[in-house]
C-alpha positions as CSV (number, residue, x, y, z in Angstrom):
1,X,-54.9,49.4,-59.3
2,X,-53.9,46.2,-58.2
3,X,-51.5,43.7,-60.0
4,X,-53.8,41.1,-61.3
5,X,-56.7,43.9,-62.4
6,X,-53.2,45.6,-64.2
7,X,-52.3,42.2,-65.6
8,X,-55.9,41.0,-67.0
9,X,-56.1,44.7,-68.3
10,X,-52.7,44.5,-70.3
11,X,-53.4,40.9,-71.2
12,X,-57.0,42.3,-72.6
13,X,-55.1,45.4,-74.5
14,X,-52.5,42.5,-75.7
15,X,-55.5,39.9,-77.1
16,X,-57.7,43.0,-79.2
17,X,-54.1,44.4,-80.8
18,X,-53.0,40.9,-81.8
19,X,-56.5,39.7,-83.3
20,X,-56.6,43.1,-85.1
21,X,-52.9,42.9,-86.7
22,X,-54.1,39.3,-87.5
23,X,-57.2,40.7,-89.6
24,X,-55.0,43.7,-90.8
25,X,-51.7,42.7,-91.3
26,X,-50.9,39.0,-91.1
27,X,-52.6,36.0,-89.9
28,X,-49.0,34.7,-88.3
29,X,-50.0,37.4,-85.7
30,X,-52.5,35.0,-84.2
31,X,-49.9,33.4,-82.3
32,X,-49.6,36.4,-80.2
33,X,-52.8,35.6,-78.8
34,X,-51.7,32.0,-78.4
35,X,-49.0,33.5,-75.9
36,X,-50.9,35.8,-74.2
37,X,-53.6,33.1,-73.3
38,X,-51.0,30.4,-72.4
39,X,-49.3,33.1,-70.4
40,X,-52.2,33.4,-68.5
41,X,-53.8,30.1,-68.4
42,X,-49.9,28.7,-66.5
43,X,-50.2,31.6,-64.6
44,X,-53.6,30.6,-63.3
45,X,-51.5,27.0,-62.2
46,X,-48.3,28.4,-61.1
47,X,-48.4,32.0,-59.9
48,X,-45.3,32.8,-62.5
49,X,-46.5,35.8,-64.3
50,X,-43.9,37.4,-66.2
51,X,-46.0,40.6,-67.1
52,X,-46.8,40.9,-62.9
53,X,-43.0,40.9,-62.3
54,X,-42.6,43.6,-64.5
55,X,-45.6,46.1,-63.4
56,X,-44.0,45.4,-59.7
57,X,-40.8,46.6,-60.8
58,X,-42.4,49.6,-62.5
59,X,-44.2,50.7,-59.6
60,X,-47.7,49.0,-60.8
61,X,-50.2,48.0,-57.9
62,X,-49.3,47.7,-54.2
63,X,-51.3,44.8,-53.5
64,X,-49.1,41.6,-53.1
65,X,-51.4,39.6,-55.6
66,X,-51.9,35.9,-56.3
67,X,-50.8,36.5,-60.3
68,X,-47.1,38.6,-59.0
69,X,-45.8,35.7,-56.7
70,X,-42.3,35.0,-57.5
């Protein structure tokens, strides 16, 4: 798996938890969403991806993708 198919699946996983704590538990959990699709949208713009520089270090993807630049 490469780094950006890891990071839109763990962005996904990250967007259906947080709009199902914010039915089931609390709306302020609707700002995890927020996060998650600013993360991405800046990402799109800047190539700084947080979540990409983490997988790397873990071992996730070997593919130098566009999302994992640092």
């Amino acid at each position: 798996m490469t780094i950006d198919r890891a990071v839109q699946a763990f962005a996904g996983v990250m967007v259906l938890v947080s709009v199902a704590l914010t039915k089931f538990v609390h709306p302020g959990f609707i700002w995890l969403t927020v996060f998650v699709g600013a993360n991405l949208f800046q990402s799109a713009f800047t190539g700084f991806c947080p979540a990409a520089m983490v997988m790397r270090k873990l071992g996730i993807g070997n593919d130098s993708a566009s999302c994992g630049r640092t």
